[in-house]
Structure formats: C-alpha cells, structure tokens
C-alpha positions in Angstrom: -14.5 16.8 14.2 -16.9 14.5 12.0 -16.6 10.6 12.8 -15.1 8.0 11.8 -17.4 5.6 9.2 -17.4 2.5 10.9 -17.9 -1.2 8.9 -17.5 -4.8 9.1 -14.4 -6.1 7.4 -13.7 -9.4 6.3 -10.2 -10.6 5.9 -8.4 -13.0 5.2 -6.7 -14.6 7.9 -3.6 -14.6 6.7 -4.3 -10.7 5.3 -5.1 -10.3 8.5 -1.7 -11.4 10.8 0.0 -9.7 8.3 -1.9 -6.6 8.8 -1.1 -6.8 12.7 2.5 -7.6 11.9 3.1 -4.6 10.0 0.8 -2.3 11.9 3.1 -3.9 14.9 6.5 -2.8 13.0 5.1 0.7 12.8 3.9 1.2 16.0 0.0 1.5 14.8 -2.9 0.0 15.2 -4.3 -2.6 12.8 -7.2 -0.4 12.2 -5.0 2.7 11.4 -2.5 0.5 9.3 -5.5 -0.4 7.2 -6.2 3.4 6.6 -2.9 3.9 5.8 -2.3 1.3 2.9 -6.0 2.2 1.8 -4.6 5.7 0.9 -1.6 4.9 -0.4 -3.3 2.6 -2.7 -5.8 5.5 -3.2 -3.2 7.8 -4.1 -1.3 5.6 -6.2 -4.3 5.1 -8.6 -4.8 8.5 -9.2 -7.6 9.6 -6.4 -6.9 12.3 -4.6 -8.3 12.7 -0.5 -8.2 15.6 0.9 -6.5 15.5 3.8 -8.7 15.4 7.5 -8.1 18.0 9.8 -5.9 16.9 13.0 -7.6 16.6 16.3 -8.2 18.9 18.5 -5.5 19.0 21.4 -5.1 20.5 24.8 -7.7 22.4 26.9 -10.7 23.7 25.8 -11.5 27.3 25.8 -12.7 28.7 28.7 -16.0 30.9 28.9 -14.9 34.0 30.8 
C-alpha cells in the first residue's frame, strides 16, 4: 500500500475547532475529516481521484 504524503498545515484556529467538531460529529479523526472535505471540494470542481485501494485486512498469507 503506498503512504500517506505527510505536510505541515496551518489553520486557522477557529478552522481548526471546527474541523475537530465535525470530525467529532462523524466519528473521524481531524486528519481524515480534512481528506474528506478536501475531495468533496475536489470533486465538486470538476477533478476526478481515483479512488485508493482499501487496506489490507486479516492474516497474512502463510508460506507453506
């Protein structure tokens, strides 16, 4: 699975709590709430993401 880009991020305080308020409302994290409105807003202009491919879940594959 490739990583997640990581980068600073400055916000408005107020940007901010209400950020963690709705993340809060939605049972997310403020990090993935930010993700969220950043494709919506994405998708709402017109550019298209393809989607990323859901984590891997379970037990590995053993090696007989």
């Amino acid at each position: 699975m490739p990583q997640k880009k990581a980068f600073a991020l400055r916000l408005d305080p107020a940007v901010h709590a209400a950020v963690e308020r709705l993340a809060a409302s939605e049972l997310r994290s403020a990090n993935a709430q930010i993700e969220m409105l950043l494709r919506e807003a994405l998708k709402k202009r017109g550019v298209e993401i393809a989607p990323s491919k859901p984590p891997r879940r379970g037990r590995p594959p053993s090696n007989p």
